[in-house]
TORTOR-319166 format. One record per residue: residue in one letter; x, y, z of N, C-alpha, C, CB in turn. Coordinates in Angstrom, 1 decimal, always signed. Glycine has a CB too. Layout:
<nodes>
(a,(X,Y,Z),(X,Y,Z),(X,Y,Z),(X,Y,Z))
...
</nodes>
This chain:
<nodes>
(x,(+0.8,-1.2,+0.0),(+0.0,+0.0,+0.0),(+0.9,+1.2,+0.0),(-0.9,+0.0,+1.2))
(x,(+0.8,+2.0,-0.7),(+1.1,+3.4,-0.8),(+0.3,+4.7,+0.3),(+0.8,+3.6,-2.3))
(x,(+1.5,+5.1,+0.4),(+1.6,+6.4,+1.7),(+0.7,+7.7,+0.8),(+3.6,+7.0,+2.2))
(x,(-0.2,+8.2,+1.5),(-0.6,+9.4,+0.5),(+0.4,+10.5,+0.7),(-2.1,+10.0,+0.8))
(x,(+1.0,+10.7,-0.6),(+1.6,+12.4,-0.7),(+1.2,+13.2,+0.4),(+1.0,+13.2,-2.1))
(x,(+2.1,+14.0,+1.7),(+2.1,+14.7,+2.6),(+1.7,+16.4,+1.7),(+3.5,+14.3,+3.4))
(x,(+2.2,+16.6,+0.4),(+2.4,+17.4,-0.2),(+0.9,+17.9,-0.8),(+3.5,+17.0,-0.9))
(x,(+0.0,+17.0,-0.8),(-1.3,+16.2,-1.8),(-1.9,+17.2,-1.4),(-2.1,+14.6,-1.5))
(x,(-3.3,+17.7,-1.7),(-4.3,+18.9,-1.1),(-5.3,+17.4,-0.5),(-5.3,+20.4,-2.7))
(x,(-6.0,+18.0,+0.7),(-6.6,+17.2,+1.3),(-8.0,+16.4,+0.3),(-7.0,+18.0,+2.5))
(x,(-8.2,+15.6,-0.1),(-9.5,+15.2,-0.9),(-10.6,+16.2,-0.8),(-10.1,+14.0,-0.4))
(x,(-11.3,+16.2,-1.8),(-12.9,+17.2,-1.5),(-13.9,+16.5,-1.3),(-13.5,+18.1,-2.7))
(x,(-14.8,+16.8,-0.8),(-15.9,+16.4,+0.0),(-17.0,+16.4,-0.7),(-16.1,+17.0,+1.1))
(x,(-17.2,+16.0,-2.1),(-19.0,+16.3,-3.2),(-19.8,+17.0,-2.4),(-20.1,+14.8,-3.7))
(x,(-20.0,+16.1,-0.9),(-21.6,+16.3,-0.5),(-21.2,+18.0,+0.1),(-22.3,+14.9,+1.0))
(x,(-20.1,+18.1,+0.4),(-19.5,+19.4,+1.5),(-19.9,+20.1,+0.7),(-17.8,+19.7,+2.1))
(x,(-19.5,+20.4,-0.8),(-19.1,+21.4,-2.0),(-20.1,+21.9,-2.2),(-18.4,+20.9,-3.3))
(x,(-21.4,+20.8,-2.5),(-23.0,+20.8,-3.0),(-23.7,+21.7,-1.9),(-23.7,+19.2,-3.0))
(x,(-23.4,+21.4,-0.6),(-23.8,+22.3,+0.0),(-23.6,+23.9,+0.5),(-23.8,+21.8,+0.5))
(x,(-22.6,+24.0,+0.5),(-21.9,+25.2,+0.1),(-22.2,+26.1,-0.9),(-20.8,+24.9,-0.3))
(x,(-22.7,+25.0,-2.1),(-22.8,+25.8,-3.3),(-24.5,+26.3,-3.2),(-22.4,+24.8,-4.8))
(x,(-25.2,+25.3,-2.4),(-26.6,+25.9,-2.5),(-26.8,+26.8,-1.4),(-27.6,+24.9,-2.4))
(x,(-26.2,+27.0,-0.2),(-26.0,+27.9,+1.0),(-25.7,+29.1,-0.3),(-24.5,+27.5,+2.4))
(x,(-24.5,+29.3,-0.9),(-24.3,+30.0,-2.0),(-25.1,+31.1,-2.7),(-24.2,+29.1,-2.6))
(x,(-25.5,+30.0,-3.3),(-27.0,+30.6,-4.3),(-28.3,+30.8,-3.3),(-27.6,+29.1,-5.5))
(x,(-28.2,+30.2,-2.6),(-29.4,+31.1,-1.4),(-29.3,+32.3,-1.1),(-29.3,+30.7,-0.1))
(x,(-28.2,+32.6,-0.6),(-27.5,+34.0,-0.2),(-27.4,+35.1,-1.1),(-26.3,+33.9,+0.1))
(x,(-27.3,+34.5,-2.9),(-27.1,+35.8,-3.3),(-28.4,+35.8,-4.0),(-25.8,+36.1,-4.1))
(x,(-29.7,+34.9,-4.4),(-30.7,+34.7,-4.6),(-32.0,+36.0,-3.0),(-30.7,+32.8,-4.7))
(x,(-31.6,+36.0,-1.9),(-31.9,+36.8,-0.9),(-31.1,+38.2,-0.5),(-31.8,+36.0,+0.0))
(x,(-29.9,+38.4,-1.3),(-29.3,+39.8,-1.7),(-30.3,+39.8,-2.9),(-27.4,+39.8,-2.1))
(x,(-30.5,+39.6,-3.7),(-31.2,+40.0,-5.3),(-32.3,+40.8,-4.7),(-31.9,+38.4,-6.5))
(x,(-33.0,+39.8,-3.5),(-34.5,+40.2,-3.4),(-34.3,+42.0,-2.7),(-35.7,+38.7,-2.1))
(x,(-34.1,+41.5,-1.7),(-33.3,+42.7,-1.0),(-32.8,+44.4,-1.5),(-32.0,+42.1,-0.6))
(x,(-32.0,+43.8,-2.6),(-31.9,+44.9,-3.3),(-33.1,+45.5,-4.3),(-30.7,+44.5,-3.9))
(x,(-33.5,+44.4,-4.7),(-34.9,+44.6,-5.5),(-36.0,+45.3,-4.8),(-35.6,+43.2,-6.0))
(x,(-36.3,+45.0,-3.6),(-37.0,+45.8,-2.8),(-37.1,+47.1,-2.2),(-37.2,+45.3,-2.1))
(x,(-35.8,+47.3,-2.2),(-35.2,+48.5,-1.8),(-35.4,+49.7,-2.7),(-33.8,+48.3,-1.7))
(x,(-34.7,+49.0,-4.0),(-35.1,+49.6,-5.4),(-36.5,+49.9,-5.6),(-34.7,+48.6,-6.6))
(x,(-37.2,+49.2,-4.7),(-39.1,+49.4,-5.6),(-39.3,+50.5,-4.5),(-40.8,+47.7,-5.6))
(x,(-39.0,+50.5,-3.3),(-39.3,+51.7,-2.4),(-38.9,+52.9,-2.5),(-39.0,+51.5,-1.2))
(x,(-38.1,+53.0,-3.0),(-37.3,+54.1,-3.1),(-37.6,+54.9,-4.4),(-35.9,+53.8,-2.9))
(x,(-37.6,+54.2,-5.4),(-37.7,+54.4,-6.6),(-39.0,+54.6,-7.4),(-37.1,+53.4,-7.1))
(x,(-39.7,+54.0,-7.1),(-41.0,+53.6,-7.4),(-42.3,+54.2,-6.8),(-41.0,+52.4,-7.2))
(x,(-42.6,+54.1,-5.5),(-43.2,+54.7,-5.1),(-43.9,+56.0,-5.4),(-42.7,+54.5,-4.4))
(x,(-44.8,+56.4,-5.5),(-45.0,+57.9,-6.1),(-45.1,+58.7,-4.7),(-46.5,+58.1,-7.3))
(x,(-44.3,+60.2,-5.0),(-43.3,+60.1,-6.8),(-42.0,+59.5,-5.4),(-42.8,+62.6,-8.2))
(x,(-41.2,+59.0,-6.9),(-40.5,+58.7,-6.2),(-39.0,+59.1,-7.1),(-40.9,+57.3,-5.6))
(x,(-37.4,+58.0,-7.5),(-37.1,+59.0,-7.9),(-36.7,+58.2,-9.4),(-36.1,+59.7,-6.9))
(x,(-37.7,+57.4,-9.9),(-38.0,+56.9,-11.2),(-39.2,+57.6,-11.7),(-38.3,+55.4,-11.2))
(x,(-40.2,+57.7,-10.9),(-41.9,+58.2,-11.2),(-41.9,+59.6,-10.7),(-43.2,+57.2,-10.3))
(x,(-42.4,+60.4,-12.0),(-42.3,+62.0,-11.0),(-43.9,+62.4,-11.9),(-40.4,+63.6,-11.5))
(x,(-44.7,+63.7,-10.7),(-45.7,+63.4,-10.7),(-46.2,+64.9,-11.7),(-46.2,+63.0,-9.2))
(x,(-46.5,+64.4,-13.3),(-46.9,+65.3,-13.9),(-48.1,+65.9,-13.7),(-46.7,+65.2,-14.8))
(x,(-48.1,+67.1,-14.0),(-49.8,+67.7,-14.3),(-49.7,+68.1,-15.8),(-50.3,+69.3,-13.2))
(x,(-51.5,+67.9,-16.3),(-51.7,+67.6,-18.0),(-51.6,+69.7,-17.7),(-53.9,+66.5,-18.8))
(x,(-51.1,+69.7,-18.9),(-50.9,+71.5,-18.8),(-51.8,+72.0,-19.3),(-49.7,+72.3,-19.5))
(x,(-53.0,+71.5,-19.7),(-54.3,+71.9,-20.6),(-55.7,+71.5,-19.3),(-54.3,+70.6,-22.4))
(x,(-55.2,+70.9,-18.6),(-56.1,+71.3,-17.7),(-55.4,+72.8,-16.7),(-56.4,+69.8,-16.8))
(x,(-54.5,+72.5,-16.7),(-53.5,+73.8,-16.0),(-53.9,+75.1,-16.7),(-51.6,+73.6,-16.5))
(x,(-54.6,+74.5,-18.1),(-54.6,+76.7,-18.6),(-55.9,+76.4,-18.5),(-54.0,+77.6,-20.6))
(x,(-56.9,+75.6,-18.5),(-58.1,+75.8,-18.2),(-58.1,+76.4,-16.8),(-59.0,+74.6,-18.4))
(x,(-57.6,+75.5,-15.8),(-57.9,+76.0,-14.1),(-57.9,+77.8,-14.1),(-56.3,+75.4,-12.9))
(x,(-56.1,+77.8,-15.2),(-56.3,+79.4,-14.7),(-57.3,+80.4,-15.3),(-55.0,+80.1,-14.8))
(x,(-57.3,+80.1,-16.3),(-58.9,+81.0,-16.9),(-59.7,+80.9,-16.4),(-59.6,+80.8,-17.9))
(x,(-60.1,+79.4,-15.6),(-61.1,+79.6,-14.5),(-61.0,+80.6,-13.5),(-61.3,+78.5,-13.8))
(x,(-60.1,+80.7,-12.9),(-59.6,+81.5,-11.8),(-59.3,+82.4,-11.7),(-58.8,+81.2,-11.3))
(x,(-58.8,+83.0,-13.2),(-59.0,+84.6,-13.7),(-60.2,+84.9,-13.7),(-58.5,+85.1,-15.1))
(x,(-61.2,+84.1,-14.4),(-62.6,+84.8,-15.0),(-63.6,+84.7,-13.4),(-63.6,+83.5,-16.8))
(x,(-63.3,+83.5,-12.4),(-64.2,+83.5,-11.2),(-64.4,+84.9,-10.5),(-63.6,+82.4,-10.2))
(x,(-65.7,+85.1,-10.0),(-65.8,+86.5,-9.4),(-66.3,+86.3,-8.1),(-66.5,+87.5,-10.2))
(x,(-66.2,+85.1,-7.6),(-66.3,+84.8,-6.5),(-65.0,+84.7,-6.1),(-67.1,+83.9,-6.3))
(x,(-64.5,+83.3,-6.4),(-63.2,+82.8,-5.7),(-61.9,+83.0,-6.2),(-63.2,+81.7,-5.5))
(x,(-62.1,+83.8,-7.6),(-61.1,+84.3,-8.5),(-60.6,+85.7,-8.4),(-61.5,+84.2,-9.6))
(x,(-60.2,+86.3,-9.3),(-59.9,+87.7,-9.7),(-60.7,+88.2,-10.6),(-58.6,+87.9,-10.2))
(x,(-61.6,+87.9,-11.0),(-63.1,+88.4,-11.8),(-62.8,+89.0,-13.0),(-64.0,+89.6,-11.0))
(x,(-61.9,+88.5,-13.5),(-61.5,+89.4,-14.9),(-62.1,+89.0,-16.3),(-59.8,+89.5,-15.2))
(x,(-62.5,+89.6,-16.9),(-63.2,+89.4,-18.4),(-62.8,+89.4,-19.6),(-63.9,+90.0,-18.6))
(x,(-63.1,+88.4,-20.4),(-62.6,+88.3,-21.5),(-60.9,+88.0,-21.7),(-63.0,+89.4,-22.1))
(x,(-61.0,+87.0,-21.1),(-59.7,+85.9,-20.9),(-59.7,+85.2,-21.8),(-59.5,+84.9,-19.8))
(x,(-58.3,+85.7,-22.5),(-58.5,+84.8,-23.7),(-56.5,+83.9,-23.8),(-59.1,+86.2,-25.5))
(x,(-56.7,+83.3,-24.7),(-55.8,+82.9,-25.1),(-54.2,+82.2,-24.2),(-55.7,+83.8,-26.0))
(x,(-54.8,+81.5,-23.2),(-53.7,+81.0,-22.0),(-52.6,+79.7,-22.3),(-54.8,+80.4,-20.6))
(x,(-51.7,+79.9,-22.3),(-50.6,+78.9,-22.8),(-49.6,+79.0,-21.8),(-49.9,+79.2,-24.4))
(x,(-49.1,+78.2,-20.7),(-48.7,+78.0,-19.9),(-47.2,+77.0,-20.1),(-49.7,+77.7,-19.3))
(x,(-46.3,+77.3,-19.5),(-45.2,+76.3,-19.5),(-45.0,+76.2,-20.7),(-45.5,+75.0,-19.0))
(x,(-45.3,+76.6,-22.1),(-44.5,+76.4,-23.0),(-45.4,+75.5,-23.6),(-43.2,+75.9,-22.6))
(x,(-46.2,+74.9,-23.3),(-47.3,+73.8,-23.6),(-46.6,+72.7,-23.2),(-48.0,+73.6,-25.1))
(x,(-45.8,+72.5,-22.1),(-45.4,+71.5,-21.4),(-45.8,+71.2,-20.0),(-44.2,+71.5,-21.5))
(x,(-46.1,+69.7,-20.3),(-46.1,+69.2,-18.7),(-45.6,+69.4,-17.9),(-46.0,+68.4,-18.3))
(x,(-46.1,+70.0,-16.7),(-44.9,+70.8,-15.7),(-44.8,+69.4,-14.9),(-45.4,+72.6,-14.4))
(x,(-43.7,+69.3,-14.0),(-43.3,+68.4,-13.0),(-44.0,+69.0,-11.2),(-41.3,+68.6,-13.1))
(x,(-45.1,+68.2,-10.8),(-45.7,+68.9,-9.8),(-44.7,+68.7,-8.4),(-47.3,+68.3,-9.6))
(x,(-44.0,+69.5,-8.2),(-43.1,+69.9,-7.0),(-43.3,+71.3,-6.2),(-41.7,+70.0,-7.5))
(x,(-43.5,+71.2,-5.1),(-43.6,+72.0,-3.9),(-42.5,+73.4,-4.2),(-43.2,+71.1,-2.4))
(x,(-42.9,+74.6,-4.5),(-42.6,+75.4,-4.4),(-42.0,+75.9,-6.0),(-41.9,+75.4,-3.3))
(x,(-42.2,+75.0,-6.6),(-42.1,+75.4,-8.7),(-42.9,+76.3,-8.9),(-42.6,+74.2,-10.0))
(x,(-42.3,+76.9,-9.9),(-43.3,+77.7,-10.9),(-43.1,+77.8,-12.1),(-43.5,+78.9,-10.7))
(x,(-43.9,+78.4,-12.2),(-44.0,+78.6,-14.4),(-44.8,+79.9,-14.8),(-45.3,+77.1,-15.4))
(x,(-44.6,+80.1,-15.6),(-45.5,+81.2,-16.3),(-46.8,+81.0,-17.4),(-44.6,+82.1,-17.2))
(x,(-47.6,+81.6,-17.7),(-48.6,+81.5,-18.7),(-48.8,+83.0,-19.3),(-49.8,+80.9,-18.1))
(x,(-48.8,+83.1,-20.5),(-49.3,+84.2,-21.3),(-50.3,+84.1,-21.6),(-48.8,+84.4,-22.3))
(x,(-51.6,+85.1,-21.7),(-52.6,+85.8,-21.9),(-53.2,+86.7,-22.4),(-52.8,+86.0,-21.4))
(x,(-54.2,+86.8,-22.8),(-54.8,+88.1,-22.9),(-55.9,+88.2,-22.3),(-55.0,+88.5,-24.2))
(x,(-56.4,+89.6,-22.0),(-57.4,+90.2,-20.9),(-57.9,+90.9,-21.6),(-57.0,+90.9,-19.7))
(x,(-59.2,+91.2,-22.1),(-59.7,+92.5,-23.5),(-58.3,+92.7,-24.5),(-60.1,+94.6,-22.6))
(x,(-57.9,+92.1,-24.6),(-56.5,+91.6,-25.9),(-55.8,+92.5,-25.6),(-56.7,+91.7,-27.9))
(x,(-55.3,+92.9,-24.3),(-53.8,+93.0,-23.8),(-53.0,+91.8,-23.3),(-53.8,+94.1,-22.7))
(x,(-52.1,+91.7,-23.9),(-51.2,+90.5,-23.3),(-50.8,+90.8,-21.7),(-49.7,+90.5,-24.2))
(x,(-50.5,+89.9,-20.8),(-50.7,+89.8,-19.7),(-49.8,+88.3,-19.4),(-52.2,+90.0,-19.3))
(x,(-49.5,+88.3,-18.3),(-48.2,+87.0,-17.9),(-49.0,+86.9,-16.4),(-45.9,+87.6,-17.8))
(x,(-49.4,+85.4,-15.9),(-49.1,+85.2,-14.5),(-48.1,+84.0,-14.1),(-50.4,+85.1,-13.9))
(x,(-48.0,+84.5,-12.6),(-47.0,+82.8,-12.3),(-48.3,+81.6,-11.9),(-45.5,+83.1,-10.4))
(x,(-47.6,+80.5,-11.8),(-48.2,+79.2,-11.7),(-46.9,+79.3,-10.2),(-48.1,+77.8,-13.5))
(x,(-47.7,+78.9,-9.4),(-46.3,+78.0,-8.4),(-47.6,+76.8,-7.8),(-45.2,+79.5,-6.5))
(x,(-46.5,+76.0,-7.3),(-47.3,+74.9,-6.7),(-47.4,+74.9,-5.3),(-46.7,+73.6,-7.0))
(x,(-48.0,+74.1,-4.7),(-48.3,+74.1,-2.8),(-48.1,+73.1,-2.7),(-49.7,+74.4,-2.0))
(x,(-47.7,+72.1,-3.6),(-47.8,+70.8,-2.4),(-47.0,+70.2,-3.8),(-49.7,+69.9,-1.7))
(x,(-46.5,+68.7,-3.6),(-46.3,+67.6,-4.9),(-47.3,+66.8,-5.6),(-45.5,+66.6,-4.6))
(x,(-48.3,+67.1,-5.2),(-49.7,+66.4,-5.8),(-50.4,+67.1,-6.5),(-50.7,+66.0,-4.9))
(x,(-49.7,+68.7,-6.9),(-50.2,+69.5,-8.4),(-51.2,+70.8,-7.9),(-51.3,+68.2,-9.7))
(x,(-51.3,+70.7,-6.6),(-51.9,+72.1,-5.8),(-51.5,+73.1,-6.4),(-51.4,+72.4,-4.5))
(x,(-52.2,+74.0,-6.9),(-51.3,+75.4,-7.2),(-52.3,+76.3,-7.4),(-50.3,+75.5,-8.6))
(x,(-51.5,+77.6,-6.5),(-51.9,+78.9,-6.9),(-51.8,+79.8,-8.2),(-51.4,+79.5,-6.1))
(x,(-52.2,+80.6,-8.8),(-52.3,+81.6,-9.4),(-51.6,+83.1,-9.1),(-53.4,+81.6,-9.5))
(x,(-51.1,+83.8,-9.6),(-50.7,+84.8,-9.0),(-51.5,+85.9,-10.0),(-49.0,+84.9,-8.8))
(x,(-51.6,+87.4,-9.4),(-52.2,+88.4,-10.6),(-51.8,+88.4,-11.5),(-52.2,+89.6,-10.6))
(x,(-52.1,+89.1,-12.3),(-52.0,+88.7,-14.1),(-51.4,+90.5,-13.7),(-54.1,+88.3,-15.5))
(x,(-49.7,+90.7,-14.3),(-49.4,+91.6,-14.6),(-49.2,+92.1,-16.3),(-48.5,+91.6,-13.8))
</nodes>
């Protein structure tokens, strides 16, 4: 009988290795999730910092014509015409933004600001200078 090589790497163990390997893949299969969830909270969530929360800008120039022409809860002004806001772009609804809209009032041109109150698309009107 032959002496085993002192030099030899110790034999490997199948069943040891197999297990190892599925401890393994367990571990980085429960990092995946982990990170995946992290990712959906943070990211996802509205708004969050994948999803950001537009307002349609055509309801935006209707509101403010409403809100010019109201003479109750508005500024009562007449013959509001022609409101184009943001450029005719969707603004991004964020707490303390604004934007402008051009007008006319008896067909003088006129500018007010748009700012927002909140991230859910709240916004005030300011006078029409």
């Amino acid at each position: 009988m032959t002496r085993p090589d002192p030099d030899a790497p110790p034999p490997i163990s199948t069943r040891r290795s197999r297990r190892a390997l599925v401890l393994l893949g367990v571990a980085i299969g429960l990092f995946i999730e982990v990170v995946a969830a992290v990712v959906w909270l943070v990211g996802f969530r509205t708004p969050g910092y994948f999803v950001t929360n537009r307002v349609d800008i055509h309801d935006v120039q209707a509101g403010v014509q409403q809100i010019l022409t109201d003479t109750v809860t508005g500024y009562g002004a007449t013959n509001v015409r022609d409101v184009t806001c943001n450029k005719g772009e969707n603004p991004v609804a964020e707490k303390g933004a604004s934007f402008s809209c051009t007008l006319t009032v008896h067909g003088v041109p006129r500018q007010v600001t748009v700012t927002f109150l909140d991230d859910d698309g709240t916004y005030q009107v300011g006078r029409p200078t």
